[in-house]
GUTORVEX-179988 format. One line per 3 residues: number of its first residue (from 1); their letters; for each residue x, y, z of N, C-alpha, C. Coordinates in steps of 0.1 Angstrom, whole numbers. Atoms other than C-alpha are relative to their C-alpha. Example, Ala and Ser with C-alpha at 12.3 -4.5 7.8 and 13.67 -1.06 7.14 Angstrom:
<sites>
1) AS) 9:-12:0:123:-45:78:9:12:0; -9:-11:0:137:-11:71:-8:11:8 .
</sites>
This chain:
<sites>
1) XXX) -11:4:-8:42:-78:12:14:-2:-7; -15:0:7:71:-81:-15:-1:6:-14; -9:-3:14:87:-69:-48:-6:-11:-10 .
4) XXX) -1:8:12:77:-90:-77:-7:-15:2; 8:6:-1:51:-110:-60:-9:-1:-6; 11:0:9:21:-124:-80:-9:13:5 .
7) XXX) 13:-11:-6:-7:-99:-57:2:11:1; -4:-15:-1:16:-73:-50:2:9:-16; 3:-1:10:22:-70:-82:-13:8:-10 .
10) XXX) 12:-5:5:-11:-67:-93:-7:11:4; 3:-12:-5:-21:-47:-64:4:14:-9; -10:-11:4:4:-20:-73:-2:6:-12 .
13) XXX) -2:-7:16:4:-18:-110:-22:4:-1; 16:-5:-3:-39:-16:-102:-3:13:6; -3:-14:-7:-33:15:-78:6:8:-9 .
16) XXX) -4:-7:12:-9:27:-107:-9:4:-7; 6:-3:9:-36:28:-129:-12:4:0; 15:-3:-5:-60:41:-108:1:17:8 .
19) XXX) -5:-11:-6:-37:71:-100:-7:11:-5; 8:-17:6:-59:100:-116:-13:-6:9; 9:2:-8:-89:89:-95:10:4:19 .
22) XXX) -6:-3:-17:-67:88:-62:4:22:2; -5:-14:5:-48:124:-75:-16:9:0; 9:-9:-6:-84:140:-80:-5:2:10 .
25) XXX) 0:-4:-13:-91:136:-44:11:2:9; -11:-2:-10:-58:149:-33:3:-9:12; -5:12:-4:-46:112:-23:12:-3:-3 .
28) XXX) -14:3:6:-8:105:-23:2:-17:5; -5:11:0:-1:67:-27:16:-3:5; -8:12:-2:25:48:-7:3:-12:1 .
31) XXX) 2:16:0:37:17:-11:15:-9:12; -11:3:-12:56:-1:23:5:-16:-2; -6:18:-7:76:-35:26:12:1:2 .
34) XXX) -11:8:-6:100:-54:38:17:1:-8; -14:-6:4:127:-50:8:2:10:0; -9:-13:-1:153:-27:6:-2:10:-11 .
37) XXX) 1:-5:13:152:5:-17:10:-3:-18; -8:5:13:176:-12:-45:-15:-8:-7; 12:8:6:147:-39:-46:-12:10:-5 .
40) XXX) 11:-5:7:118:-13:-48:1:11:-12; 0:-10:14:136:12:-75:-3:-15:-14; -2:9:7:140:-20:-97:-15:-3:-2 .
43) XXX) 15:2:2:104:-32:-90:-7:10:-7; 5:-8:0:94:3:-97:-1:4:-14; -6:0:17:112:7:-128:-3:-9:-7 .
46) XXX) 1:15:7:103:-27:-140:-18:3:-1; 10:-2:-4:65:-15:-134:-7:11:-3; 2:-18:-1:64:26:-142:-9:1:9 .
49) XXX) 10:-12:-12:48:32:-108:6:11:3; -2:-12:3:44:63:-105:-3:7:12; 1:0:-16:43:63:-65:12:-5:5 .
52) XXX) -9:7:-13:68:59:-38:-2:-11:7; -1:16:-11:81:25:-21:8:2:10; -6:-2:-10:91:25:8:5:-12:8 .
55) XXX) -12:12:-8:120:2:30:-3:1:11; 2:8:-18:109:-12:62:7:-13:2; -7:12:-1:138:-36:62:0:-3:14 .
58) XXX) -2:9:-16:135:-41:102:-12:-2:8; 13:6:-5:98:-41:104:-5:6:7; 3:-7:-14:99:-15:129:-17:7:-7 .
61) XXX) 12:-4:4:66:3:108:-12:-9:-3; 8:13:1:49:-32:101:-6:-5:12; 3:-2:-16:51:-35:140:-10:6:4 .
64) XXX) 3:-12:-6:40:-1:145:-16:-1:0; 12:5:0:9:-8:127:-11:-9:2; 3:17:-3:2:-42:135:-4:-3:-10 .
67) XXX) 2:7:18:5:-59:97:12:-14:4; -11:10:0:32:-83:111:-8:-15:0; 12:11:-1:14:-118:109:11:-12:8 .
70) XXX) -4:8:-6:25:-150:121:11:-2:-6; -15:-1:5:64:-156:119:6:12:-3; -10:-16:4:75:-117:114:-7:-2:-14 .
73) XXX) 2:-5:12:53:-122:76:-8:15:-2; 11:-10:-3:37:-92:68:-17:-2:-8; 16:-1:7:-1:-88:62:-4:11:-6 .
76) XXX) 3:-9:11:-11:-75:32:-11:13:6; 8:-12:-7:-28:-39:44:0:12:-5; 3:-15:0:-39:-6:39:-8:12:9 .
79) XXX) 3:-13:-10:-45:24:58:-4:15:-10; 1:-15:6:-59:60:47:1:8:11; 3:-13:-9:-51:88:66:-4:11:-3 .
82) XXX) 0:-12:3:-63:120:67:6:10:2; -10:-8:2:-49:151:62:13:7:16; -9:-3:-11:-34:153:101:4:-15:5 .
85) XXX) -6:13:-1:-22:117:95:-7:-8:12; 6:7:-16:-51:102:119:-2:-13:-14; 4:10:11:-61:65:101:-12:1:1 .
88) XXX) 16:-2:2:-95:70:87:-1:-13:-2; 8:11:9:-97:34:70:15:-9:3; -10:10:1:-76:3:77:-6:-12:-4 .
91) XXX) 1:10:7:-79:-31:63:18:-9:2; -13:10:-7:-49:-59:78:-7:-13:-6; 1:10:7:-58:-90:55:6:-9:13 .
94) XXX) -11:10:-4:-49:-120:74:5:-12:-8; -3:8:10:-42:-138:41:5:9:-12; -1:-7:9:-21:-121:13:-5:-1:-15 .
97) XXX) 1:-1:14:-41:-130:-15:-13:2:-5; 10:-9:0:-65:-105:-21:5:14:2; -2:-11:-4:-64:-69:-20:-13:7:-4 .
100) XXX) 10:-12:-1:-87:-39:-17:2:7:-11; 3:-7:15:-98:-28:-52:3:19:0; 2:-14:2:-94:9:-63:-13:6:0 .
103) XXX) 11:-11:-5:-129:17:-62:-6:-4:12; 6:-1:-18:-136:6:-23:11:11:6; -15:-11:-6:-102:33:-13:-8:12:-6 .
106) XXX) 3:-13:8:-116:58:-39:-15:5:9; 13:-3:-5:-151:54:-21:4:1:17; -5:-10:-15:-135:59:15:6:10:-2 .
109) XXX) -4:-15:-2:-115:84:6:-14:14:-6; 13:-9:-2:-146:104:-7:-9:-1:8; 12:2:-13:-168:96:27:12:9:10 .
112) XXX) -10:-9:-10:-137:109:43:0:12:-5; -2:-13:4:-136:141:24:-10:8:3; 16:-9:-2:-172:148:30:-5:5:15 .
</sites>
């Protein structure tokens, strides 16, 4: 849910480092929130992720997906789509503090490939 948060944080730079596993199943990593792109080059740069962040400053795709939680926060989430952008795999935390490891994503995206 933010920039320079303890989970996201970790999330992120864990997904970073888990990028040649995602890459050999022709997996491209996005990363969505709420700040603006000044905040996510800075996070990004501060971090060498080596993936795109993306600005949903009005929430309209937090909406879209239903990740918005109580008060407009967002819930921590992930989605896999496949290759004609249908969601094979979601996951909407209703608590941000936790995330979905690199090898439970790496192990849906290979059930989805099969």
């Amino acid at each position: 849910p933010g920039d320079d948060t303890p989970v996201c944080t970790k999330q992120l730079n864990s997904y970073n480092d888990g990028l040649e596993s995602f890459s050999a199943l022709n997996a491209q990593i996005l990363g969505i929130s709420a700040q603006g792109v000044d905040s996510h080059e800075a996070f990004a740069t501060r971090h060498g992720l080596a993936f795109p962040l993306l600005a949903d400053t009005d929430k309209a795709v937090a909406g879209a997906y239903g990740t918005l939680g109580p008060l407009g926060f967002l819930r921590r989430s992930v989605f896999i789509c496949d290759a004609t952008m249908t969601i094979r795999y979601a996951h909407r935390a209703m608590a941000g503090l936790t995330y979905r490891p690199v090898s439970e994503l790496v192990e849906a995206l290979q059930e989805i490939s099969e």
